[in-house]
C-alpha positions as a LaTeX table, in Angstrom:
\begin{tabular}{lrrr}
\hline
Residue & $x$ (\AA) & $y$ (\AA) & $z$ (\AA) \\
\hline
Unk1 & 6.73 & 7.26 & $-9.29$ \\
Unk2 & 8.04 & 5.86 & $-6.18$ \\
Unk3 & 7.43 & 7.68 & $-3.38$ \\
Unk4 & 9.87 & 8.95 & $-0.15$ \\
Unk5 & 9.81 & 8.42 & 3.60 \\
Unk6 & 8.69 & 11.58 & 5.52 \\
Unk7 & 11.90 & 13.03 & 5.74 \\
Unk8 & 12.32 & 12.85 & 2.26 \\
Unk9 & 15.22 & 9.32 & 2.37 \\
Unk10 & 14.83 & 6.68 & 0.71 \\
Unk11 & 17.06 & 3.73 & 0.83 \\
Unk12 & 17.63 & 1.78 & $-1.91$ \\
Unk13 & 16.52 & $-1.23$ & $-0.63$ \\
Unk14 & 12.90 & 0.38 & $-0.64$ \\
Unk15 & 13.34 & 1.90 & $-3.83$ \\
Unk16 & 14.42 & $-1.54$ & $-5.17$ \\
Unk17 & 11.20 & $-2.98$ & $-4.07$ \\
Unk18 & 8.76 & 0.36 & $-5.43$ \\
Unk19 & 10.47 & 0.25 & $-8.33$ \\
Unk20 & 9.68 & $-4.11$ & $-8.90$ \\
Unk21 & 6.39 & $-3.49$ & $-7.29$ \\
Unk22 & 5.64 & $-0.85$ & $-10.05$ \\
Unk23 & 7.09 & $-2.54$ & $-13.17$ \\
Unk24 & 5.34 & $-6.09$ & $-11.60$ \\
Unk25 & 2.51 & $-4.30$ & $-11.76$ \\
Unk26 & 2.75 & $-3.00$ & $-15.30$ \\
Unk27 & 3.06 & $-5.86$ & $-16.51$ \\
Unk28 & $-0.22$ & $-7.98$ & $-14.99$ \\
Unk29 & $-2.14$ & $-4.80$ & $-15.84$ \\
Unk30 & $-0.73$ & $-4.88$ & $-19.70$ \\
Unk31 & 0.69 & $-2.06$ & $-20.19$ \\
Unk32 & 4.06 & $-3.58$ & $-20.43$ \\
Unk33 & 3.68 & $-6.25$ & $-23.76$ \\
Unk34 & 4.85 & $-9.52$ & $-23.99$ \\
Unk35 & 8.26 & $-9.34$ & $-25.62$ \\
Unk36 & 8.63 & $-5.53$ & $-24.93$ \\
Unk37 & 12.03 & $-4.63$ & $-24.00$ \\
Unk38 & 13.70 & $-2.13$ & $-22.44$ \\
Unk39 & 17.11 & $-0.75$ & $-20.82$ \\
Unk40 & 18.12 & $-0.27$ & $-17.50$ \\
Unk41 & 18.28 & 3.51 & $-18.39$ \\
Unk42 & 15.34 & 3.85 & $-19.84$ \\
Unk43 & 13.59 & 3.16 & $-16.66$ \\
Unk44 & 15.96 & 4.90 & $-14.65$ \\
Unk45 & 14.39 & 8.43 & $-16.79$ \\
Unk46 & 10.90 & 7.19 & $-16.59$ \\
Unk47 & 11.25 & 7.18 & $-12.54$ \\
Unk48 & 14.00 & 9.46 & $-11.80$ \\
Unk49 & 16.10 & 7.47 & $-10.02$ \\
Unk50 & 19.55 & 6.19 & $-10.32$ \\
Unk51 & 20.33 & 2.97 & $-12.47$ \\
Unk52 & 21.33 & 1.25 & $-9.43$ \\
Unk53 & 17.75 & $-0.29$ & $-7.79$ \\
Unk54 & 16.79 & $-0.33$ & $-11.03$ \\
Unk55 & 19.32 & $-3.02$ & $-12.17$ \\
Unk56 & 18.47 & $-4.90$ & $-8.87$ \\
Unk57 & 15.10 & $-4.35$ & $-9.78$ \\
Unk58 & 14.73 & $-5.83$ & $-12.92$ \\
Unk59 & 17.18 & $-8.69$ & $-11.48$ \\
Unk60 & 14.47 & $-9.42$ & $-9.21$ \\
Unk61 & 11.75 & $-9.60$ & $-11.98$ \\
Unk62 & 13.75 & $-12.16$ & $-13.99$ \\
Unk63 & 14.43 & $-14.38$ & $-10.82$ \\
Unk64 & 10.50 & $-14.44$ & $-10.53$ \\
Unk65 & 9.93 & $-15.30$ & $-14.46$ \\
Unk66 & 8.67 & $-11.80$ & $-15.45$ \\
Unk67 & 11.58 & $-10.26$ & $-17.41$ \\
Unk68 & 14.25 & $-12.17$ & $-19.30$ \\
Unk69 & 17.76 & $-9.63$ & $-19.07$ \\
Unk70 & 20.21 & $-10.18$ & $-22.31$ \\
Unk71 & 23.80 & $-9.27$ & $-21.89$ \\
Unk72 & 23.46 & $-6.56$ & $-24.92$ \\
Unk73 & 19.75 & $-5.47$ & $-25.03$ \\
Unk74 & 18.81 & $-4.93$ & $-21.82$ \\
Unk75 & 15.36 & $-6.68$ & $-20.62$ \\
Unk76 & 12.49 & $-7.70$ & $-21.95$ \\
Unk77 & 9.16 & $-8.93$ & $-20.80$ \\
Unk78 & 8.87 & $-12.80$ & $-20.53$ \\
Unk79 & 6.37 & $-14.43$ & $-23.30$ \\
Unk80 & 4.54 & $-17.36$ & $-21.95$ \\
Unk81 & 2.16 & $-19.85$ & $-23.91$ \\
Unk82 & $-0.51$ & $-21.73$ & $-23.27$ \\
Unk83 & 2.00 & $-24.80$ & $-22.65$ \\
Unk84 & 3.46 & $-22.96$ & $-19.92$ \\
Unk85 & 0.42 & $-22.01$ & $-18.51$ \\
Unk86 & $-0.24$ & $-25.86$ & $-18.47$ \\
Unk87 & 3.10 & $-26.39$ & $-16.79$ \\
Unk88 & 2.51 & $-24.11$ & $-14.21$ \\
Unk89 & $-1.06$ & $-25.27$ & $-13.60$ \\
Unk90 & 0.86 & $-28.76$ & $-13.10$ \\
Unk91 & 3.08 & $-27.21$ & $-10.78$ \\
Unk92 & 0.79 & $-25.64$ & $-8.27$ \\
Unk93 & $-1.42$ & $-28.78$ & $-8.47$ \\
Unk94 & 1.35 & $-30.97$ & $-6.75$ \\
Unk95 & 2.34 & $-27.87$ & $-4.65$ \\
Unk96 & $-1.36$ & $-27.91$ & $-2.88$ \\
Unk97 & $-1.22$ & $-31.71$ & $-3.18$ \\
Unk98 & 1.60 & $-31.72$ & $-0.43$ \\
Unk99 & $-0.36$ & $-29.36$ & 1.77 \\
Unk100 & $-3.35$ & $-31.45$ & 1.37 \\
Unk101 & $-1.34$ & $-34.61$ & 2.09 \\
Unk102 & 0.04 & $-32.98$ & 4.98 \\
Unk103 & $-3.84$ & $-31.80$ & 6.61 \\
Unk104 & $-5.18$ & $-35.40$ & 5.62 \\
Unk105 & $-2.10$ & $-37.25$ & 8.14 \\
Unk106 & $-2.14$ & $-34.52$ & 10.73 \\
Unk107 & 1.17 & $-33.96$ & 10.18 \\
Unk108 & 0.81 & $-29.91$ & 10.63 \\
Unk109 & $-1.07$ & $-27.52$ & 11.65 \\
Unk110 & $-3.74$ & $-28.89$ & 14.02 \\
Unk111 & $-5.11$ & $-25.54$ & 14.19 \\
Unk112 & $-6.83$ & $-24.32$ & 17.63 \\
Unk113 & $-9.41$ & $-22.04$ & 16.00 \\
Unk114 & $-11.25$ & $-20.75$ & 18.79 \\
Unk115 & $-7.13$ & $-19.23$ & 19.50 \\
Unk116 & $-8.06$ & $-15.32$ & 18.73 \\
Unk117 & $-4.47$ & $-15.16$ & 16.68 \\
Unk118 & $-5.88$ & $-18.06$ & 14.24 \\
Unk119 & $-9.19$ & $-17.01$ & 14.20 \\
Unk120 & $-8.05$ & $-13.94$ & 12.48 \\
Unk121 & $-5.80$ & $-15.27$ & 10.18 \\
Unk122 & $-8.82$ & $-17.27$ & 8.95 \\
Unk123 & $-10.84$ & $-14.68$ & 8.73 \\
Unk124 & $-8.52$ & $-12.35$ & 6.98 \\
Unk125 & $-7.74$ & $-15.14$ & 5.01 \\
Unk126 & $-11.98$ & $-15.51$ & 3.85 \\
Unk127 & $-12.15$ & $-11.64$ & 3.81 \\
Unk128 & $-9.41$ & $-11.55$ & 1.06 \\
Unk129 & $-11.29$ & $-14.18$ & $-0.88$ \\
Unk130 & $-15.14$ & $-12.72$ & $-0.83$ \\
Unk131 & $-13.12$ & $-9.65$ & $-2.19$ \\
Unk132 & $-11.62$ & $-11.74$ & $-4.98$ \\
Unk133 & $-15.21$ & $-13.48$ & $-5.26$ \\
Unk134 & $-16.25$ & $-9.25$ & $-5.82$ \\
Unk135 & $-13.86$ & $-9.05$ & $-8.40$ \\
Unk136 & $-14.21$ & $-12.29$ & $-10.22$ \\
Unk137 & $-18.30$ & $-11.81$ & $-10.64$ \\
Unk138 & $-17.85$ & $-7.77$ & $-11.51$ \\
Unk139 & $-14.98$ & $-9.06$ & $-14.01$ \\
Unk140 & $-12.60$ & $-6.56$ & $-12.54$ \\
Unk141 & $-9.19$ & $-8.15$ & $-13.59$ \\
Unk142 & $-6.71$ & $-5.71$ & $-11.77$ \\
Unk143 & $-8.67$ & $-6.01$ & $-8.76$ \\
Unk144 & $-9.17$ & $-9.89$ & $-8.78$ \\
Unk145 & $-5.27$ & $-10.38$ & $-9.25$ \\
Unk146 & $-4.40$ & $-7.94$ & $-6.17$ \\
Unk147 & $-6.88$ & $-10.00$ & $-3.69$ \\
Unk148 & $-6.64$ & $-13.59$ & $-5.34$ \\
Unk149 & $-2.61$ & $-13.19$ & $-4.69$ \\
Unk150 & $-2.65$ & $-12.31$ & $-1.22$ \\
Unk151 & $-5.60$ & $-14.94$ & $-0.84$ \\
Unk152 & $-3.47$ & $-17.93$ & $-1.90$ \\
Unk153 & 0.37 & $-16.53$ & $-0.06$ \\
Unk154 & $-1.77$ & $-16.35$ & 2.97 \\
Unk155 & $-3.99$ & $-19.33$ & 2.67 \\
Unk156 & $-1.15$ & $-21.44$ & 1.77 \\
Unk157 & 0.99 & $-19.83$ & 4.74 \\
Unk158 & $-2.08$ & $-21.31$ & 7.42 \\
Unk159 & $-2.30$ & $-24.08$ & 6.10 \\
Unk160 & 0.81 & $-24.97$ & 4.48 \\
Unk161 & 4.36 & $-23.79$ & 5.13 \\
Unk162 & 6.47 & $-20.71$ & 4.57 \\
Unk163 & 8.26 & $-22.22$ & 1.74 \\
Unk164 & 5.40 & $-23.46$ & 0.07 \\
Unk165 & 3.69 & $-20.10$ & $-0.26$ \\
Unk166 & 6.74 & $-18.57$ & $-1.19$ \\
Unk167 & 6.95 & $-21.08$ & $-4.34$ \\
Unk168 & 3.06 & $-21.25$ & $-4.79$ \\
Unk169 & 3.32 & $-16.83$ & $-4.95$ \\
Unk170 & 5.67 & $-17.23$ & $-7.41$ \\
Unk171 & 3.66 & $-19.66$ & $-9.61$ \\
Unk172 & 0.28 & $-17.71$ & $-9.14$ \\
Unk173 & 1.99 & $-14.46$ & $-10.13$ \\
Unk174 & 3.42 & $-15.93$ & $-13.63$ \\
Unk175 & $-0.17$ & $-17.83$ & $-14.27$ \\
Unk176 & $-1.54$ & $-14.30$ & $-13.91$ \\
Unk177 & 1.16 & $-12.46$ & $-16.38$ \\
Unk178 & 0.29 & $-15.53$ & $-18.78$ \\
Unk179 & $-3.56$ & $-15.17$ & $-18.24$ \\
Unk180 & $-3.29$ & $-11.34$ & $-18.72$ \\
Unk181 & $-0.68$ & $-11.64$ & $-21.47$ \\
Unk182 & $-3.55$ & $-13.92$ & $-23.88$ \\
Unk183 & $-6.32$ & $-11.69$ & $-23.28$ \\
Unk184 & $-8.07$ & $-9.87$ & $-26.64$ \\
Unk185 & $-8.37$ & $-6.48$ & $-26.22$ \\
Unk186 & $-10.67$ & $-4.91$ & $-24.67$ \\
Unk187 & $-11.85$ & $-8.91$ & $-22.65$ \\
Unk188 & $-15.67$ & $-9.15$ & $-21.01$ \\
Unk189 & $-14.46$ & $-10.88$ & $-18.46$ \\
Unk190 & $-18.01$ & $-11.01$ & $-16.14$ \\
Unk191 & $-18.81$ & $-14.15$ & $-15.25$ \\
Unk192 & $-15.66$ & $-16.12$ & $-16.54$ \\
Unk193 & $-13.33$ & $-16.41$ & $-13.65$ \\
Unk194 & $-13.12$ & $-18.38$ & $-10.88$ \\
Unk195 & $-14.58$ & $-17.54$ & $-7.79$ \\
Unk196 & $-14.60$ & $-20.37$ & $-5.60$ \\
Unk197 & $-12.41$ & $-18.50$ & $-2.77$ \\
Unk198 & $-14.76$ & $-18.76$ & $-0.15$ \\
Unk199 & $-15.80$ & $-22.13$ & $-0.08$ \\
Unk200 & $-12.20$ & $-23.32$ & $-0.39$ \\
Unk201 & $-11.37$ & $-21.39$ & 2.91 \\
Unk202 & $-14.37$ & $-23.42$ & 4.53 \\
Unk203 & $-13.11$ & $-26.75$ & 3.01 \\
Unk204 & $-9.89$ & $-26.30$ & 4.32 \\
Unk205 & $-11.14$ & $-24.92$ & 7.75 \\
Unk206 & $-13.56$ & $-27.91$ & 8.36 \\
Unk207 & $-10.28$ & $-30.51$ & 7.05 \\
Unk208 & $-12.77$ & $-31.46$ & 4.54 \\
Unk209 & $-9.34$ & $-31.71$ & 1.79 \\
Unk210 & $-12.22$ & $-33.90$ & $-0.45$ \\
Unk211 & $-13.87$ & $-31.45$ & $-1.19$ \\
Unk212 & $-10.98$ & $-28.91$ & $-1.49$ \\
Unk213 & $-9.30$ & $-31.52$ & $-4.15$ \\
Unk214 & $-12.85$ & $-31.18$ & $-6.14$ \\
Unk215 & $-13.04$ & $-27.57$ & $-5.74$ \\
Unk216 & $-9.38$ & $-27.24$ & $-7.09$ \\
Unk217 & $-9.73$ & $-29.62$ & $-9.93$ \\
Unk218 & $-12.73$ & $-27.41$ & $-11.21$ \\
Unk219 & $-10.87$ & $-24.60$ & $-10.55$ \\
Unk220 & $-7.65$ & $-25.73$ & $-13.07$ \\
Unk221 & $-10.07$ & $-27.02$ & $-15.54$ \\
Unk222 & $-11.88$ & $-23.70$ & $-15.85$ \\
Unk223 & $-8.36$ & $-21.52$ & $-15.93$ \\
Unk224 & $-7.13$ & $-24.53$ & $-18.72$ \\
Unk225 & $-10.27$ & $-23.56$ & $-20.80$ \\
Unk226 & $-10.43$ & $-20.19$ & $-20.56$ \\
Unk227 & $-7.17$ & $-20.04$ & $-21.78$ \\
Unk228 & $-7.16$ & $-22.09$ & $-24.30$ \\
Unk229 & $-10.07$ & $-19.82$ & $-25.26$ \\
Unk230 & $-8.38$ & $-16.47$ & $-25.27$ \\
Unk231 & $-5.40$ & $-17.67$ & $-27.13$ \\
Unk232 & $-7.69$ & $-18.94$ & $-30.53$ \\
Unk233 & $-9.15$ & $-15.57$ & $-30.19$ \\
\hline
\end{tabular}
């Protein structure tokens, strides 16, 4: 349920974003099915709010690939397959490429890291990722998708650009609906994801972009198989 400001207002614009942040969140944790639909109204009961930031809402889920709206049914939770989770893998590959590109001719981002301002953001940045590294060994999905999005948005925000961790969020998210959306009921999933957060950050920190392009390619591999995987189950 979303919640209220201390004086008991809230403005739309914040219920807007509870109300995405919620649904988002029902659907990476699985509740909400692939192909599950569902009206503006009915979600306006379920919360107890006004259609209003609901419609905006669920506008904002289908602009991110989530939801899919139809004039006459309402919404419905995107399906993806393993092709698009190919396609996206593709997509974030040339994404990281430019921000690779861009460390390898010094054309950004000459970072002064004894500065106290980037020396937290690094850290952050590694703290984020030995709290994905948690997740990924313990197999704790919902956790592991909470950390390893804020990991890459701020990773690729030092290192990259604004705009490319705006576009790389957006991919990561949907690779997560798609990963969650092909797992068998109930998934072991101890061991089997990747956890290579860490040594990324130090890759990246020491310009080493070698070894961050090796890390990376094992990385897709690993997601490609495990995939691939899940969906024959």
């Amino acid at each position: 349920m979303p919640g209220s400001t201390g004086s008991g207002a809230v403005t739309r614009s914040t219920l807007r974003q509870q109300i995405a942040d919620a649904l988002r969140d029902e659907v990476l944790g699985g509740r909400l099915k692939p192909g599950q639909e569902f009206t503006v109204k009915e979600i306006a009961e379920q919360y107890g709010v006004s259609a209003t930031p609901v419609r905006e809402a669920l506008v904002d889920l289908s602009a991110q690939g989530l939801l899919e709206a139809d004039q006459h049914r309402g919404f419905r939770v995107h399906e993806y397959s393993v092709q698009d989770f190919r396609g996206m893998i593709e997509a974030r590959s040339l994404i990281i490429e430019g921000m690779f590109l861009a460390l390898d001719e010094g054309r950004r981002h000459h970072h002064d890291y004894a500065d106290p301002r980037t020396a937290a953001a690094i850290a952050g940045v590694r703290r984020r990722g030995e709290e994905a590294q948690r997740a990924a060994s313990a197999g704790d999905l919902t956790v592991l998708i909470g950390y390893d999005l804020r990991f890459w948005r701020e990773l690729s925000a030092l290192f990259g650009n604004p705009y490319l961790a705006d576009f790389l969020h957006r991919l990561r998210l949907q690779s997560w609906v798609c990963t969650v959306q092909h797992l068998p009921r109930p998934a072991d999933l101890r061991g089997l994801l990747w956890s290579g957060h860490t040594e990324l950050v130090d890759a990246l920190y020491d310009r080493d972009t070698a070894t961050a392009r090796v890390i990376l390619a094992a990385y897709n591999d690993d997601s490609m198989t495990l995939i691939e995987r899940l969906a024959a189950q």
